[in-house]
C-alpha positions in Angstrom: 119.1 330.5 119.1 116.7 333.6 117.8 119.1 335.6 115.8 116.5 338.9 116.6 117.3 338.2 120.3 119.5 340.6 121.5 123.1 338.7 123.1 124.3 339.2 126.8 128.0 340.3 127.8 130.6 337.6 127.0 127.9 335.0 125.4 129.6 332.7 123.4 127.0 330.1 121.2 124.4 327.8 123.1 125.5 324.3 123.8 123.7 321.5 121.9 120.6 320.3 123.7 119.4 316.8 124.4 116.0 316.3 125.3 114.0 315.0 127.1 117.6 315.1 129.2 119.7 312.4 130.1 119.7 310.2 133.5 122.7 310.6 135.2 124.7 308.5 138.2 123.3 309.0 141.9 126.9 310.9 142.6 126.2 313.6 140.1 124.2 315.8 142.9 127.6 316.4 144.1 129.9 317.2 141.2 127.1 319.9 141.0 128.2 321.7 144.0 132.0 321.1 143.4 131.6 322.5 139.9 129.1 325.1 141.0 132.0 326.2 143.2 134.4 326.2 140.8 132.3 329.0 139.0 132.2 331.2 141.9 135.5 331.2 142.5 136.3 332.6 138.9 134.7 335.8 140.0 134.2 335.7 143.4 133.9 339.7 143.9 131.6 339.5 141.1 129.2 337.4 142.3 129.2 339.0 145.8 128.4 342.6 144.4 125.7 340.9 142.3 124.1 339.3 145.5 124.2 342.4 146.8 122.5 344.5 144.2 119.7 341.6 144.0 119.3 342.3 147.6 118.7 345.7 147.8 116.1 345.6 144.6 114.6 342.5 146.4 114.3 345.0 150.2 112.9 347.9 147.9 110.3 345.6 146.3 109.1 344.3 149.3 107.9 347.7 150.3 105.5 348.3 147.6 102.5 346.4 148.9 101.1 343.1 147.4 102.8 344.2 143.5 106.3 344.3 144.7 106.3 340.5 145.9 104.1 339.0 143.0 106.4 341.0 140.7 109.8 340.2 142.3 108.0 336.6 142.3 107.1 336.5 138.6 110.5 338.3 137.7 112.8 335.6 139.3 113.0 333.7 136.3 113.4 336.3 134.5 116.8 337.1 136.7 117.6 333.5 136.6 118.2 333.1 133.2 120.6 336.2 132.7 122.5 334.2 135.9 122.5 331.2 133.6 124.2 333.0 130.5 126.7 334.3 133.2 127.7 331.0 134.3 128.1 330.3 130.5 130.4 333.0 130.0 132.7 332.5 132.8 132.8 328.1 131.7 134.1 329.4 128.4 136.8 331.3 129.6 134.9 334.8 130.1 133.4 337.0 132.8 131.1 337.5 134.7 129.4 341.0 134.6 126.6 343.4 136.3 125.1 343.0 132.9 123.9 339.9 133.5 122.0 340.9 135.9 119.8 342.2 133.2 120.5 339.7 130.4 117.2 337.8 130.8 115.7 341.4 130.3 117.2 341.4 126.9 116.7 337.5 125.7 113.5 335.4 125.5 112.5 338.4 127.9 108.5 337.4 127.5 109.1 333.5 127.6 110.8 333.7 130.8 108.2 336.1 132.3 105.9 333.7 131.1 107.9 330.9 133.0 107.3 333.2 136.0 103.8 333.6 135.5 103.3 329.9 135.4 105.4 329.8 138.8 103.4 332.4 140.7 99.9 330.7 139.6 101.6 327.4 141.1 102.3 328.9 144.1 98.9 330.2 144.5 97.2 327.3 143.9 99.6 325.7 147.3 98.7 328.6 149.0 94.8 328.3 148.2 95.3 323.9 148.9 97.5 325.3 152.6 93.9 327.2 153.0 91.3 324.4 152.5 92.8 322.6 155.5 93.0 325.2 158.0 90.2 327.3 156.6 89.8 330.3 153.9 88.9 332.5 156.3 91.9 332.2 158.2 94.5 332.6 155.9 94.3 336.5 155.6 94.9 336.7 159.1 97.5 334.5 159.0 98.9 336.0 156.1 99.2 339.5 158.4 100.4 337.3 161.6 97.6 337.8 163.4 98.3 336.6 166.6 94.8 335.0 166.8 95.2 333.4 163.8 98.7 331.9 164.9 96.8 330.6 168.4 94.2 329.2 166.2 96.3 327.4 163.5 98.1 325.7 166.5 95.5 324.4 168.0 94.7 322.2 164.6 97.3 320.2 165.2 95.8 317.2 163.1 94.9 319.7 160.1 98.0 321.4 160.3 100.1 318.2 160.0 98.2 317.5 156.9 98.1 321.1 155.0 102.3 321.2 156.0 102.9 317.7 154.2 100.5 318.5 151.3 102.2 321.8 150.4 105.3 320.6 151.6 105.1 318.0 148.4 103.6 320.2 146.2 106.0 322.8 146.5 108.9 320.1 145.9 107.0 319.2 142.4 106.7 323.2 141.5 109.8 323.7 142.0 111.4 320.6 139.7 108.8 321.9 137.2 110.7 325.4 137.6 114.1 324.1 138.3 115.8 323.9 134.6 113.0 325.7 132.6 115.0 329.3 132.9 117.9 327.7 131.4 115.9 326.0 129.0 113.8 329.2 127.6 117.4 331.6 127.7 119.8 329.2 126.2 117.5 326.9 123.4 114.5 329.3 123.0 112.5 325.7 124.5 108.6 327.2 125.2 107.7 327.7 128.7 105.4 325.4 129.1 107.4 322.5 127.3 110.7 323.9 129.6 108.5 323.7 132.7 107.3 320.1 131.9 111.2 319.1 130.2 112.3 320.7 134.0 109.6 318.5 135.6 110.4 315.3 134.4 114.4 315.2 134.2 114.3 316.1 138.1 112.8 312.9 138.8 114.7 311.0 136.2 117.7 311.5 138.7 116.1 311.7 141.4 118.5 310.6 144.2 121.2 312.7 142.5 118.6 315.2 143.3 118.0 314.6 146.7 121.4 314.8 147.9 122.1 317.6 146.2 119.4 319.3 148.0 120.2 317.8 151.5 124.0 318.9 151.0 122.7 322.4 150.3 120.0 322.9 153.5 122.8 322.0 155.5 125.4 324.3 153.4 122.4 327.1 153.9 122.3 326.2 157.9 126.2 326.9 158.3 126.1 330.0 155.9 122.9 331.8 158.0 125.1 331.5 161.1 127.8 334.2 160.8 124.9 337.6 160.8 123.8 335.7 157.6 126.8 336.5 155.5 127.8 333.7 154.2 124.4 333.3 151.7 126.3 335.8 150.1 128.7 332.8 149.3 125.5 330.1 149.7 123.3 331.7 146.5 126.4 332.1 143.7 126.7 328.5 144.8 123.7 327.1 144.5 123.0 329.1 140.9 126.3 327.6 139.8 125.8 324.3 140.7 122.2 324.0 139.4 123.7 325.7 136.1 126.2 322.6 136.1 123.0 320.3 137.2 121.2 321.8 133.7 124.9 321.3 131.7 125.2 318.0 132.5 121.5 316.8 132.0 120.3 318.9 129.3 123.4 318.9 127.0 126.4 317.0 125.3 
C-alpha cells in the first residue's frame, strides 16, 4: 500500500491480493452472510450508531436539490471503502470506530471518488436507456411524480415491460462492476477503472454463489423493513460485512 496514504483507526497491513480473483464453490454466497454476521456482532452498538449517523447525513443531503443526491451518489464509494478497512480491523482482532466513517476520506480519497464518478455516469446512462422507451420528454415529469406522467407510463404497458427488464439488467451489471472495486482501490491501491472491471468480472466468475447470496438478502431486507424499518439498522452492517467477506474470500489468500 502508498506509504504517503494516510492509515485509518486500528488498520493493520493489507492482505495479499490475487487477481483476477479466484472462483469459488456455489455455497460460498452463504458463508458470506454467516461471516458477515459474525463481524457485526463484534461491535454491534458500533455499527448501529454508524448506521445512524450515515442516516442523518444521507436525510440532510437529500434536501439540497439535485447536488445533494449526485454527491451522496458519487460519495458512496467513497464511504464504502472506510466500511471495508473497518471490517478489516475488527477480523484482526480490533475495533470498529466512528473514524471509519471517514477513513476513505483519508486513503485513495481521489481513486475512490473516481470509482463513484464512474458509478453515477453508469447510472445515468440506465436512466437515459429507462427514457428511450417511455419517452425523453416524460421522464422529467416522472422524475417529479407527476401524476400525469404516472397515468401515462401505465398505459405503455408493452414499453414499460421492456425499459423495466432492460434497466433491470443493466443495473445488475453496474452494480457487479461496482461491487468489489471500493475494496479493491482502499486496500491494494488497484486503479478505478481496472477495480471496476476486476469487480465486474469475479461477480460472474461465481455467479450462483452470487445469486443466492443476493436472494438470501432481498428476503433478509423484506423481514428487516417490517418492524417501523428498524431492523436495516441490523440489514446494512450485514450486508457490508458479508460483501467484505465475499471480497476476502475472492480477492485474497
Amino acid at each position: 500500500m502508498n506509504a504517503n496514504v494516510l492509515p485509518a483507526a486500528n488498520d493493520p497491513p493489507s492482505p495479499v491480493l490475487v487477481m483476477p480473483g479466484k472462483a469459488l464453490p456455489a455455497g460460498a454466497g452463504m458463508s458470506w452472510i454467516g461471516e458477515g454476521w459474525k463481524l457485526f456482532t463484534r461491535a454491534p452498538l458500533m455499527w448501529i450508531v454508524m448506521m445512524v449517523v450515515l442516516f442523518i447525513v444521507a436525510v440532510v443531503m437529500a434536501f439540497i436539490p439535485i447536488v445533494g443526491s449526485v454527491g451522496w451518489q458519487i460519495l458512496t464509494p467513497v464511504i464504502a471503502g472506510g466500511f471495508v478497512l473497518g471490517c478489516w480491523s475488527l477480523e484482526n482482532g480490533g475495533e470498529l470506530e466512528i473514524e471509519h466513517l471517514i477513513a476513505g476520506f483519508k486513503r485513495n480519497f481521489t481513486q475512490l471518488l473516481l470509482v463513484g464518478v464512474m458509478y453515477f455516469v453508469g447510472a445515468l446512462v440506465i436512466l437515459l436507456v429507462f427514457a428511450m422507451f417511455i419517452g425523453m420528454s416524460l421522464l422529467p415529469a416522472l422524475m417529479m411524480g407527476n401524476s400525469d406522467a404516472l397515468a401515462a407510463m401505465g398505459a405503455m404497458s408493452g414499453g414499460l415491460l421492456v425499459a423495466t427488464l432492460a434497466v433491470t439488467v443493466l443495473s445488475v451489471l453496474l452494480g457487479a462492476a461496482v461491487w468489489f472495486a471500493p475494496a479493491l482501490v482502499i486496500m491494494h491501491d488497484v486503479p478505478p477503472l481496472a477495480a471496476l472491471k476486476a469487480s465486474f468480472f469475479a461477480v460472474f466468475r461465481n455467479f450462483v454463489g452470487a445469486l443466492l447470496f443476493a436472494i438470501v438478502m432481498l428476503v433478509l431486507a423484506i423481514i428487516a423493513v417490517i418492524p417501523f424499518g428498524l431492523g436495516m439498522l441490523v440489514w446494512f452492517p450485514l450486508l457490508i460485512g458479508a460483501s467484505y467477506r465475499a471480497y476476502r474470500q475472492i480477492f485474497t489468500e
